[in-house]
TORVEXRO-626392 format. One record per atom (N, C-alpha, C): residue in three letters; atom name; x, y, z. Coordinates in nm, 3 decimals, decimal comma. Layout:
// TORVEXRO-626392
{pt 'Ala' 'CA' {X Y Z}}
...
This chain:
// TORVEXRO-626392
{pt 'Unk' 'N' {15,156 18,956 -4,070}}
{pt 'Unk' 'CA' {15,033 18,882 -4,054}}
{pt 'Unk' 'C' {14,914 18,978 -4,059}}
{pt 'Unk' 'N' {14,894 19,061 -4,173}}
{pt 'Unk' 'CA' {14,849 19,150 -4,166}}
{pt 'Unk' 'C' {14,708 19,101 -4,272}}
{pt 'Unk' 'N' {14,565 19,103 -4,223}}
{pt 'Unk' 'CA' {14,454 19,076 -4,279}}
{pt 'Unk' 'C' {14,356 19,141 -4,356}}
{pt 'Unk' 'N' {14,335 19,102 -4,471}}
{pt 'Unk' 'CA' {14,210 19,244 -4,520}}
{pt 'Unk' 'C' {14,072 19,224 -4,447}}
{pt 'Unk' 'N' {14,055 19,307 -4,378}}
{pt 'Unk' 'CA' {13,843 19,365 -4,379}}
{pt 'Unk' 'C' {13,828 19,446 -4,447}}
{pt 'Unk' 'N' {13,670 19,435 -4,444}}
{pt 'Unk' 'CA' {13,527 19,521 -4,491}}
{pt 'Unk' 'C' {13,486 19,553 -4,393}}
{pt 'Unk' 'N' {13,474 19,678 -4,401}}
{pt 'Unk' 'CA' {13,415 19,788 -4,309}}
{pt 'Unk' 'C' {13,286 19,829 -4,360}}
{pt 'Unk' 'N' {13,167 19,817 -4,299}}
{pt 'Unk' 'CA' {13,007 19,823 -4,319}}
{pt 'Unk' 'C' {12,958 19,939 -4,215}}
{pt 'Unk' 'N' {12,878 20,019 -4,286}}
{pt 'Unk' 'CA' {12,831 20,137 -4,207}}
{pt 'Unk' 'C' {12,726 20,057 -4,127}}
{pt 'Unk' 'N' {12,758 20,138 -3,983}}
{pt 'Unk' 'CA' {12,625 20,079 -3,892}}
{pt 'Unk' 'C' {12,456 20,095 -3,964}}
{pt 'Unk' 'N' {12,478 20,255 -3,988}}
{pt 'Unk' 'CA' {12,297 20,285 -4,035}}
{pt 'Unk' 'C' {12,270 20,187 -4,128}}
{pt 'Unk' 'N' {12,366 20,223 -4,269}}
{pt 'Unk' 'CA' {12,271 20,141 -4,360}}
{pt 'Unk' 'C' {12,283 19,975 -4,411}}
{pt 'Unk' 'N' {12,403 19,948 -4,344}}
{pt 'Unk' 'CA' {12,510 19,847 -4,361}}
{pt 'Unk' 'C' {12,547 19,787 -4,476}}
{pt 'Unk' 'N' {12,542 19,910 -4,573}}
{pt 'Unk' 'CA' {12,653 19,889 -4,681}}
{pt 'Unk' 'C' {12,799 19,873 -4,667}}
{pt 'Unk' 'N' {12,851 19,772 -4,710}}
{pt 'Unk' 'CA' {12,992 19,756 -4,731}}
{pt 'Unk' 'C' {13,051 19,845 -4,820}}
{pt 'Unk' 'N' {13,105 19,942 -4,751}}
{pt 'Unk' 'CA' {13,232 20,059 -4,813}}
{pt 'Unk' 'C' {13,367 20,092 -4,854}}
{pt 'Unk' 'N' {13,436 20,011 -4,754}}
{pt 'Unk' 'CA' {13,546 20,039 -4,748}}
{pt 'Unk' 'C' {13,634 19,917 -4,706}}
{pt 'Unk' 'N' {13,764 19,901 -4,726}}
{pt 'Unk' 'CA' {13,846 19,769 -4,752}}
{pt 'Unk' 'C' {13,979 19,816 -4,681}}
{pt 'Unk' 'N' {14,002 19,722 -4,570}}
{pt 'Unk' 'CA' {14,159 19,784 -4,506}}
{pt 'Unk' 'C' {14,204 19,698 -4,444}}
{pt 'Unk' 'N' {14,326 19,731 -4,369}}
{pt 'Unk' 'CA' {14,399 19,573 -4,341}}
{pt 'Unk' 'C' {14,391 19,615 -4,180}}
{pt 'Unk' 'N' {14,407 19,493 -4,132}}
{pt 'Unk' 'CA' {14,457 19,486 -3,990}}
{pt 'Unk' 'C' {14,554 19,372 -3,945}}
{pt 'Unk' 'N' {14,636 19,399 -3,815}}
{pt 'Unk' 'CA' {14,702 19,287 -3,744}}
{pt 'Unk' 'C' {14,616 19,248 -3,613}}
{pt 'Unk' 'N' {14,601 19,104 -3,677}}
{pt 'Unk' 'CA' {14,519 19,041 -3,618}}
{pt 'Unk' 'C' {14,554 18,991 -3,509}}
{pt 'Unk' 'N' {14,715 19,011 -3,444}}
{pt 'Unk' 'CA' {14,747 18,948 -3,331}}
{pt 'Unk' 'C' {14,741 19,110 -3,205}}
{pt 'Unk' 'N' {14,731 19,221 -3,262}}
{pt 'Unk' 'CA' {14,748 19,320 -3,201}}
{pt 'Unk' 'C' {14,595 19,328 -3,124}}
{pt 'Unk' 'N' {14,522 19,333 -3,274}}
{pt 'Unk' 'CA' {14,352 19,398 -3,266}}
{pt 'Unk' 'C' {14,278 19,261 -3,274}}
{pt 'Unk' 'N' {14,224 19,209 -3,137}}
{pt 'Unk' 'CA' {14,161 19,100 -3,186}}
{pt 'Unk' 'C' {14,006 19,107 -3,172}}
{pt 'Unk' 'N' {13,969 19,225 -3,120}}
{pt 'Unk' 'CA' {13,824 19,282 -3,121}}
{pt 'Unk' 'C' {13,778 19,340 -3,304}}
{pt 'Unk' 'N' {13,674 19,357 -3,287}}
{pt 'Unk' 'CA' {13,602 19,427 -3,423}}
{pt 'Unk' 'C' {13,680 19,556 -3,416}}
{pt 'Unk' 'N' {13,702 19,576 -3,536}}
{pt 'Unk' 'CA' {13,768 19,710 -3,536}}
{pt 'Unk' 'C' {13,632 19,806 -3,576}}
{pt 'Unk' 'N' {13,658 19,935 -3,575}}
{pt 'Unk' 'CA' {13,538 20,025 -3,525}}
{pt 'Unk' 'C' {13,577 20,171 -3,561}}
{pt 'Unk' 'N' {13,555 20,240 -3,668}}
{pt 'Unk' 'CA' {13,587 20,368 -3,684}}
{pt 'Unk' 'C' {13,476 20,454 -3,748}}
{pt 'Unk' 'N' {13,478 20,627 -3,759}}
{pt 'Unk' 'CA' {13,365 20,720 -3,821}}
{pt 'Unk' 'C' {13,455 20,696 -3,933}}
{pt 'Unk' 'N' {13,379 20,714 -4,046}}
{pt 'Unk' 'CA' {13,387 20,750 -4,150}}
{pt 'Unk' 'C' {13,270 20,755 -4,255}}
{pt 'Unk' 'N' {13,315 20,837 -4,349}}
{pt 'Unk' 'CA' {13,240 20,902 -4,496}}
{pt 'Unk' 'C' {13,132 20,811 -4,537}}
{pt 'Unk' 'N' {12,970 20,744 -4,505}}
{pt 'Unk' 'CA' {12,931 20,720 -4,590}}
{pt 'Unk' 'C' {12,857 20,759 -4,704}}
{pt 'Unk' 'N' {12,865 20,693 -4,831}}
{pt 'Unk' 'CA' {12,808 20,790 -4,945}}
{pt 'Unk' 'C' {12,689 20,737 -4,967}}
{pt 'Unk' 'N' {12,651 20,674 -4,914}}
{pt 'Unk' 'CA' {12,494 20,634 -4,922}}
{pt 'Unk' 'C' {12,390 20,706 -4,850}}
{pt 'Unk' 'N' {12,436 20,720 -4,701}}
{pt 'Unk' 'CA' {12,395 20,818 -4,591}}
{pt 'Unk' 'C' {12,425 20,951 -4,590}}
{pt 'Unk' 'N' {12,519 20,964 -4,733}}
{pt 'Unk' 'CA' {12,596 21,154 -4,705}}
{pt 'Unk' 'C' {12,595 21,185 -4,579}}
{pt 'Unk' 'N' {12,664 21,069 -4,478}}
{pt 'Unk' 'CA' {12,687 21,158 -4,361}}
{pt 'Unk' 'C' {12,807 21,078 -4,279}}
{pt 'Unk' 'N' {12,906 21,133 -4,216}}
{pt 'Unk' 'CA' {12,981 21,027 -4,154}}
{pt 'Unk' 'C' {12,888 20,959 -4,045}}
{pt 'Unk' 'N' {12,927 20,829 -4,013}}
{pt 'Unk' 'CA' {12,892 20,748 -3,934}}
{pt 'Unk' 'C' {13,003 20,665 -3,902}}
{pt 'Unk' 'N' {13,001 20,546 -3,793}}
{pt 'Unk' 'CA' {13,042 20,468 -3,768}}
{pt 'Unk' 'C' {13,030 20,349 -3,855}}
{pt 'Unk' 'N' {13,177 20,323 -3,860}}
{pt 'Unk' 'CA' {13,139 20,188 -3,963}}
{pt 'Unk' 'C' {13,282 20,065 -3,899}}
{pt 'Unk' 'N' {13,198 19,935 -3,876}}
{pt 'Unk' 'CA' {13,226 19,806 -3,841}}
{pt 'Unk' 'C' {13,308 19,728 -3,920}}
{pt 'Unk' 'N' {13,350 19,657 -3,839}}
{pt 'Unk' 'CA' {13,433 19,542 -3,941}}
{pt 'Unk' 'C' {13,303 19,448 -3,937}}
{pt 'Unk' 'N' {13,324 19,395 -4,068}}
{pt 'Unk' 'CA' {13,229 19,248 -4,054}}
{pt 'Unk' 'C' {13,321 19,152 -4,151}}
{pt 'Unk' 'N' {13,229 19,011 -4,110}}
{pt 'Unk' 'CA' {13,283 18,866 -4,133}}
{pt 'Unk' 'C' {13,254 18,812 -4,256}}
């Protein structure tokens, strides 16, 4: 039962990156740093809806 998100950088909130989750495990926003190339800088980037 495994779901795709989009992961959106906080700063600029471009949509970057595409990954799955289990939705019965993680039922909060998932939430990680990573690479953005818009910002050339890591940041935090969100799941969104």
């Amino acid at each position: 039962m495994r779901e795709r998100i989009t992961l959106a950088c906080t700063d600029c909130k471009q949509r970057n990156y595409n990954t799955t989750k289990d939705k019965r495990k993680q039922t909060a926003r998932f939430e990680i740093k990573k690479y953005c190339r818009f910002c050339r800088k890591h940041t935090a980037h969100r799941e969104t809806r």
